[in-house]
VEXFIMAR-514137 format. One record per residue: chain; x, y, z of N, C-alpha, C, O in turn. Coordinates in steps of 0.02 Angstrom, whole numbers. Atoms other than C-alpha are relative to their C-alpha. Last residue first. Layout:
mol;n.x;n.y;n.z;ca.x;ca.y;ca.z;c.x;c.y;c.z;o.x;o.y;o.z
A;X;Y;Z;X;Y;Z;X;Y;Z;X;Y;Z
...
END
This chain:
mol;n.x;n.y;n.z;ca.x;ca.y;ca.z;c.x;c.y;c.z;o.x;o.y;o.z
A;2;-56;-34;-1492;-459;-733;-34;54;-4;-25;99;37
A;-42;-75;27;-1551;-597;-818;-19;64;31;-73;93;38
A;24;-45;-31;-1625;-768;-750;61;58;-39;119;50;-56
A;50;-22;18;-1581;-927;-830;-36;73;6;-81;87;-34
A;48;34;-12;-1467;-1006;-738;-68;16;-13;-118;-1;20
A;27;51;-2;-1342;-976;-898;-52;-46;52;-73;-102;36
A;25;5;48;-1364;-791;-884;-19;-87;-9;-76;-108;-10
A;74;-21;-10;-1341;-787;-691;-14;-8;-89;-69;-36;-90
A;8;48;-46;-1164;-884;-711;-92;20;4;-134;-24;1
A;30;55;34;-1123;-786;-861;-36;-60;26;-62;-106;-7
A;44;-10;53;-1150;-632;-762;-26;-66;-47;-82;-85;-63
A;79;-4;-51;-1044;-691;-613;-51;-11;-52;-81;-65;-58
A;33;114;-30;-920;-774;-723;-48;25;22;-102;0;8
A;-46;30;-44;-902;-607;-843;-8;-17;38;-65;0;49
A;46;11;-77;-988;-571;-987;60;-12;38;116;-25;17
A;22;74;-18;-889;-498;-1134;-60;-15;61;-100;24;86
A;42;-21;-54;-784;-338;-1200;-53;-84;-20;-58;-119;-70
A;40;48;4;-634;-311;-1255;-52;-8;49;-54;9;108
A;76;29;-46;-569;-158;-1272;-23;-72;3;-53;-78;-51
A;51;23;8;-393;-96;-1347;-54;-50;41;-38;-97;77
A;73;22;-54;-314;45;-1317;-48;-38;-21;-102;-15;-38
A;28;27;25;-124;60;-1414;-46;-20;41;-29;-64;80
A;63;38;-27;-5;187;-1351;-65;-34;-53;-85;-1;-101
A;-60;12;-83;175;274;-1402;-67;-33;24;-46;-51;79
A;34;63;-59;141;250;-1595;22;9;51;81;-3;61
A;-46;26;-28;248;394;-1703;-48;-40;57;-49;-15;113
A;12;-22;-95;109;426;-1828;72;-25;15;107;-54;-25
A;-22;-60;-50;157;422;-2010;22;6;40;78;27;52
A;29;-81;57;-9;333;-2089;70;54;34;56;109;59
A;-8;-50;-11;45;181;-1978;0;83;-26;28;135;-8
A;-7;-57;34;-6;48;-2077;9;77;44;-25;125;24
A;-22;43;82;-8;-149;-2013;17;96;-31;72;98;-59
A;47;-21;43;7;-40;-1836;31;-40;-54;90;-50;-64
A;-22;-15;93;152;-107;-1729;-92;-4;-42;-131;-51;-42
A;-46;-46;10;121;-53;-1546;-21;8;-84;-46;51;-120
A;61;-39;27;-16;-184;-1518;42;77;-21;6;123;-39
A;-14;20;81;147;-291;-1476;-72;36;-38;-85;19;-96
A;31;-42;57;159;-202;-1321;-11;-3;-63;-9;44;-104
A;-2;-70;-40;296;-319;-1226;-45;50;-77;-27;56;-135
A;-60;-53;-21;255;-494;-1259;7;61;26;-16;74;81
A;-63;38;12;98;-590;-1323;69;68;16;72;126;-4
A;-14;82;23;-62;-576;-1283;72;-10;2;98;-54;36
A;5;8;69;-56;-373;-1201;8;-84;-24;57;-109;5
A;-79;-24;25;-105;-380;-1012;-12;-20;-79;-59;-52;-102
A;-24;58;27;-279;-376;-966;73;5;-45;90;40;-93
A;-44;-40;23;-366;-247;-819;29;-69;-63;9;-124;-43
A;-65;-6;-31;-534;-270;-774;80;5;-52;84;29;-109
A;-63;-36;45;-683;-174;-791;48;-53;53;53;-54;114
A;-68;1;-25;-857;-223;-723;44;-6;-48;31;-23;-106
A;-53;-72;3;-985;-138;-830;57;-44;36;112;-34;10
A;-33;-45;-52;-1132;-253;-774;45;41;-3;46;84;41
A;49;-1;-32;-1193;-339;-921;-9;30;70;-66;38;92
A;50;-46;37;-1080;-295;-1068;-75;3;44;-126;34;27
A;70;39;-1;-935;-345;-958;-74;33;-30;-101;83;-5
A;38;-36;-41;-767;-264;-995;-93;-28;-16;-130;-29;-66
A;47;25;23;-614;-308;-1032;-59;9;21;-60;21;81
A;63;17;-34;-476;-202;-1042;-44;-49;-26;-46;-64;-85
A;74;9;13;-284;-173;-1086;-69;-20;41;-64;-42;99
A;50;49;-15;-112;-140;-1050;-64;0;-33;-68;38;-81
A;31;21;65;-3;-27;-1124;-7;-65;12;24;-112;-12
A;-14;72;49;110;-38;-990;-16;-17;-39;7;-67;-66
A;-92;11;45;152;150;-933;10;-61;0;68;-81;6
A;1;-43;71;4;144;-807;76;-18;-7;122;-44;24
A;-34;20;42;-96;66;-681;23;42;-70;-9;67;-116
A;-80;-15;-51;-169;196;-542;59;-62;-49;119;-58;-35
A;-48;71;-39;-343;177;-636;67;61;16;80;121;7
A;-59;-14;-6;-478;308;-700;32;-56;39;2;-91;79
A;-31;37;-38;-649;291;-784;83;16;14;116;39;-32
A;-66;23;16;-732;397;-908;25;-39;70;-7;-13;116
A;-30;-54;-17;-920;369;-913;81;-18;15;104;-75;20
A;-2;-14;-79;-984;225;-1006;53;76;12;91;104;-27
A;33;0;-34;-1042;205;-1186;7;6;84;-43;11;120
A;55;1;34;-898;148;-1265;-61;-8;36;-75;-63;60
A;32;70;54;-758;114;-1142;-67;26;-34;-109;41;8
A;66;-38;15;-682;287;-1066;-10;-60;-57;9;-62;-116
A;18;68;68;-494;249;-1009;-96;22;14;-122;49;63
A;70;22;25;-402;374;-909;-32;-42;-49;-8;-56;-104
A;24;18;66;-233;338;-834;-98;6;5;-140;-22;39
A;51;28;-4;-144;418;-682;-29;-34;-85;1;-18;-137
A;-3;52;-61;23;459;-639;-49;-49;6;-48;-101;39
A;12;70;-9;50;511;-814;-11;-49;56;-5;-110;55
A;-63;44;-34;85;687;-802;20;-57;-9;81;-68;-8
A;-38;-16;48;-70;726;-896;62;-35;24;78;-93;11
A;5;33;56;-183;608;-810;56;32;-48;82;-3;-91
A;-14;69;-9;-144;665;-640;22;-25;-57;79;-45;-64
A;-75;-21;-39;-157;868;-669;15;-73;-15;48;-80;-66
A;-29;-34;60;-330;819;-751;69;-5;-3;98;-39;-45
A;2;60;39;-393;709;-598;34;-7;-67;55;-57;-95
A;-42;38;-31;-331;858;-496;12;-78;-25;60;-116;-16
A;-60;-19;21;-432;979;-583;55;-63;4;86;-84;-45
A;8;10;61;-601;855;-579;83;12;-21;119;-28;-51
A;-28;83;18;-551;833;-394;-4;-22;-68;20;-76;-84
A;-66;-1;-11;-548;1028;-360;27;-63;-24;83;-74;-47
A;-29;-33;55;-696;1062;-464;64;-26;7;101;-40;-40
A;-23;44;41;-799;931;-365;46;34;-64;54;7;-119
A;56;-33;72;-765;1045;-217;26;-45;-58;84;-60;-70
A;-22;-19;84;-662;976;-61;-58;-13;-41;-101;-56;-36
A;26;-68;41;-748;1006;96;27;11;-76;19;55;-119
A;62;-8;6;-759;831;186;-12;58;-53;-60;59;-92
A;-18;-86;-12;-564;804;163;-88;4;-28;-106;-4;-87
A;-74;-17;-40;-543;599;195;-11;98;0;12;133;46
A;-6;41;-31;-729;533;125;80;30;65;85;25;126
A;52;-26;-46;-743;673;34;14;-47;59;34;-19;111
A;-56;-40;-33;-574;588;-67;-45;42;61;-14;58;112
A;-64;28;-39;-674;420;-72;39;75;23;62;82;80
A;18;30;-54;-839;510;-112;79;-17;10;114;30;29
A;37;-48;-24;-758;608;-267;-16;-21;83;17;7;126
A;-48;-54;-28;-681;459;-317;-1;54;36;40;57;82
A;-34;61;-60;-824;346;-322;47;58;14;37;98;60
A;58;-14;-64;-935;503;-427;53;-55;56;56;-36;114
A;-18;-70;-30;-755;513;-556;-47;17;65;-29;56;109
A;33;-55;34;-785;345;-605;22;32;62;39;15;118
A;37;-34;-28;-650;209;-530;-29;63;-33;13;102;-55
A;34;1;49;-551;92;-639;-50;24;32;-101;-9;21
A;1;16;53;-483;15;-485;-39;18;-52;-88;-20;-58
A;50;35;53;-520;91;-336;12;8;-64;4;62;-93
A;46;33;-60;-384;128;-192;-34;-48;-47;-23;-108;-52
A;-26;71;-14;-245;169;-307;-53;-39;40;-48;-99;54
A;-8;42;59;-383;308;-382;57;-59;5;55;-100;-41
A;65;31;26;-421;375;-207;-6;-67;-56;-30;-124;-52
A;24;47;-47;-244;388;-162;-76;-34;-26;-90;-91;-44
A;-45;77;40;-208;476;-330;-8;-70;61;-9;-130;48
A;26;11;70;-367;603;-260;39;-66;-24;12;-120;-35
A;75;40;-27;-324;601;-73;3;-13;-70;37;-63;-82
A;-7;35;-43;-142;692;-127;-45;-97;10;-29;-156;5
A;-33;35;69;-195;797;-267;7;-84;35;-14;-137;12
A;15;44;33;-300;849;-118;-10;-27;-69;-57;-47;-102
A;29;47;-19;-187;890;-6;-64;-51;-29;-79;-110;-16
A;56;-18;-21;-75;976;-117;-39;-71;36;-33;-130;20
A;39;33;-34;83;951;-192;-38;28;55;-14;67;97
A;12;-16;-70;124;1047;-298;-47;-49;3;-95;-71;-28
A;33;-10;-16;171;942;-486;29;32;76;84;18;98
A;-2;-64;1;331;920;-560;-78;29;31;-80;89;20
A;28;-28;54;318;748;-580;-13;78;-12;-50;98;-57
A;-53;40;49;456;674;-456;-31;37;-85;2;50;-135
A;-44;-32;10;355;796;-335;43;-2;-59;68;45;-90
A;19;-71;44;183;718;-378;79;54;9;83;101;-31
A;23;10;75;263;554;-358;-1;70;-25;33;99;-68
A;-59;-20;31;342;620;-184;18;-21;-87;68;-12;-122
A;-27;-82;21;189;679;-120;63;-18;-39;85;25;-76
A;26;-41;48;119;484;-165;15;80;-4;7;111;-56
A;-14;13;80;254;420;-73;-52;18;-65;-35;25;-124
A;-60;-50;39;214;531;72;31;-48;-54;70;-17;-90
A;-18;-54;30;36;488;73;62;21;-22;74;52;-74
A;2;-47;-60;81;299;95;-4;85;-56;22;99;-110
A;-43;-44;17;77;168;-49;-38;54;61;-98;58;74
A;43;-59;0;0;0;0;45;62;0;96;56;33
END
């Protein structure tokens, strides 16, 4: 478990002020996996009752650029945020409940890198979705009953 002062000293390493609730916020998002911005919100309320959802939107911003944080925004759902990053990883994601989890690339290090056609680009990330039931879901679909 990562302690406030290794998260002040992320946001130091990243040029960020550190603040208390830049702080709560990357805490929040190691807490909950692939957490919408309303979980977060509560979790950092949860520790600093008076922070404003402006401050945790900023702070979610601040995060994501830097890279401490990652946003991901699956088709149709609101954007989501994790504390995994800089693996060009991937998702999967249940078309019957939303749960999100995390799925490493098939084969090696980032092999979603190489585009058959790169028009150009210089490739530094590749996001791709998959999406499915998952055991619970398929477990209630095959006894018949749907969520």
């Amino acid at each position: 478990m990562t302690s406030a002062t290794e998260y002040a000293d992320q946001l130091r390493a990243a040029d960020l002020r550190v603040t208390r609730p830049r702080i709560a916020v990357l805490g929040a998002v190691h807490a909950h996996a692939h957490a919408d911005t309303d979980t977060i919100i509560r979790a950092v309320r949860a520790e600093l009752p008076d922070v404003s959802h402006q401050t945790v939107y900023d702070s979610l911003n601040a995060l994501t650029a830097v890279g401490l944080v990652r946003r991901i925004q699956p088709s149709g759902s609101v954007a989501r945020y994790e504390s995994r990053v800089g693996d060009n990883h991937h998702h999967i994601v249940c078309r019957s409940c939303g749960e999100i989890a995390d799925v490493d690339c098939a084969v090696g290090d980032a092999p979603c890198l190489t585009a058959s056609d790169d028009h150009g680009f210089a490739i530094d990330e590749a996001e791709v979705i998959y999406w499915g039931l998952c055991p619970a879901c398929v477990a209630t679909h095959m006894s018949g009953s749907h969520p």
